[in-house]
C-alpha positions in Angstrom: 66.5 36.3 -39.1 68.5 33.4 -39.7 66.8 30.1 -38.1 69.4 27.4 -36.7 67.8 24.6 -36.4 68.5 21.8 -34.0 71.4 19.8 -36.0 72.8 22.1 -38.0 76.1 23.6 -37.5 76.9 27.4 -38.6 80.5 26.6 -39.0 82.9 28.0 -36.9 85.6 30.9 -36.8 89.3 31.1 -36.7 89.0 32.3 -33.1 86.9 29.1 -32.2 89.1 26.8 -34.1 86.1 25.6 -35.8 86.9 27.4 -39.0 86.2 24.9 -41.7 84.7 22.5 -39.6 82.6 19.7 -41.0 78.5 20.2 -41.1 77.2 19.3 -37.8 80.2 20.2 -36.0 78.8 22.5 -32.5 80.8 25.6 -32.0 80.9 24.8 -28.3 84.4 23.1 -27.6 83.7 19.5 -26.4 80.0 19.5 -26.9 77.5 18.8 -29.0 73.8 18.7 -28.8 71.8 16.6 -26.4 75.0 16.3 -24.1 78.4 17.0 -23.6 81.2 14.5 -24.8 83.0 12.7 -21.9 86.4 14.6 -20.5 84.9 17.7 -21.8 82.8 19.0 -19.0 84.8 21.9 -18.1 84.6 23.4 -21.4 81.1 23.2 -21.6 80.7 24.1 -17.9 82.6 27.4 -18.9 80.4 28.3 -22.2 77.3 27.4 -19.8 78.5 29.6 -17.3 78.7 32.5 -20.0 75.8 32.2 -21.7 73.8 31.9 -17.5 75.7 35.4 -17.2 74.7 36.9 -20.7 71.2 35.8 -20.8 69.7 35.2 -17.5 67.0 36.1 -16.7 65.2 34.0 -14.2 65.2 33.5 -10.2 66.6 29.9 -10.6 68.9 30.3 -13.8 72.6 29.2 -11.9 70.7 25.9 -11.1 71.9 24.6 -14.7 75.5 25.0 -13.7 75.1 22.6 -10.7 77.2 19.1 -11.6 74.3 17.0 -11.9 72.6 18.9 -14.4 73.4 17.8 -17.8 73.6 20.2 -20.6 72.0 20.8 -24.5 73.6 23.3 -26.3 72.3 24.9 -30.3 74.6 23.7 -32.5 76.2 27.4 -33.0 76.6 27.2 -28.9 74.4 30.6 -28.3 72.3 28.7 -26.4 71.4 25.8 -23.5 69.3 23.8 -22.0 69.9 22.3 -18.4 68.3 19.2 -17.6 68.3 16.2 -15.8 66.3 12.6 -16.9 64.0 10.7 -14.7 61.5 7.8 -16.1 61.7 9.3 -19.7 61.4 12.9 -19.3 63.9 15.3 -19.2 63.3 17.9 -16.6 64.3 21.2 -17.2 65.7 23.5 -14.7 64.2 26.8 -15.7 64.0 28.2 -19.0 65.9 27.7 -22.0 69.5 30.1 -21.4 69.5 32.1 -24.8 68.4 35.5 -25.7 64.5 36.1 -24.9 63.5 36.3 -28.3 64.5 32.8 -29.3 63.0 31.0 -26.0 60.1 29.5 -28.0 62.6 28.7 -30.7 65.3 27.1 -28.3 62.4 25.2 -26.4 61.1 23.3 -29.4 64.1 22.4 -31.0 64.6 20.6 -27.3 61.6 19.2 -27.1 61.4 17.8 -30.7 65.5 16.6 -30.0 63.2 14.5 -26.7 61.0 13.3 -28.9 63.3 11.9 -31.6 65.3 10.1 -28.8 61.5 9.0 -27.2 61.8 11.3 -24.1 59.0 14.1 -22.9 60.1 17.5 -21.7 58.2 19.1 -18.6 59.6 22.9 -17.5 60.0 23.1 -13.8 60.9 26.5 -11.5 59.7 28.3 -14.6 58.7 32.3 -14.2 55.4 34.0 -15.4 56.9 35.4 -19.1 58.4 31.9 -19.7 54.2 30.8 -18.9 53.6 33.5 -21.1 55.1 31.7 -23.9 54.1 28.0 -23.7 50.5 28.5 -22.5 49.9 29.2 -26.3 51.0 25.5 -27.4 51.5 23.0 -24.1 49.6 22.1 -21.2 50.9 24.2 -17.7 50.0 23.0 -14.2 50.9 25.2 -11.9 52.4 24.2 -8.2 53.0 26.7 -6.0 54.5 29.8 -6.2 57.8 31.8 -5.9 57.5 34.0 -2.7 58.3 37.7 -3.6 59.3 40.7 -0.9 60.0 44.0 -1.1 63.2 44.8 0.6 62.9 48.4 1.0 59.4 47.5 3.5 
């Protein structure tokens, strides 16, 4: 598997109009990682809105295209994060929105992109396989709990 890390670009292709594009240059039109330029909102709310349709998963996943929620796609755009930022933490809504086996992946190129700009990460609304995956390397507290039915009863 090929690992993008966070900052690097994987170029572009004549569809995206990216073909050619300098190193560093995100895929995602308007955007780039750890926000989204000004004036280009609606492109990254659309490519946000694809990838919430491709690759969620979890009860609360259409909270990261609400307008206050800012965005942090990968560099190659297969991915975000939706956040907001309170007292120096970025707050995530959810999970990471990428395909599940690159969740641990997506989540600590985040959290070291936090950490480079001085900011902590803390997960919140976050589903049992997403605990699954951080109990192994971060601290979890849990509050509450999602209330489940069975329709069918």
């Amino acid at each position: 598997m090929v690992r993008t890390g966070f900052g690097q670009s994987v170029g572009g292709s004549p569809a995206s109009g990216l073909a050619g594009a300098p190193v560093g240059t995100p895929v995602v039109p308007g955007a780039r990682t750890g926000g989204v330029v000004p004036g280009r909102q609606d492109a990254a709310r659309s490519v946000a809105r694809e990838l919430v349709l491709r690759h969620g998963w979890n009860t609360t996943v259409y909270q990261v295209l609400n307008p206050d929620i800012r965005h942090w796609f990968t560099p190659a755009g297969d991915a975000l994060v939706g956040y907001v930022r309170h007292a120096g933490v970025r707050v995530v809504a959810g999970a990471p929105v990428c395909h599940y086996d690159r969740l641990a992946e997506i989540a600590r190129a985040f959290e070291d992109d936090g950490r480079a700009r001085g900011l902590r990460t803390c997960y919140f609304s976050v589903e049992p396989r997403w605990l699954e995956l951080v109990r192994r390397r971060s601290e979890v507290a849990l509050i509450g709990a999602q209330p489940v039915w069975d329709a069918a009863t």
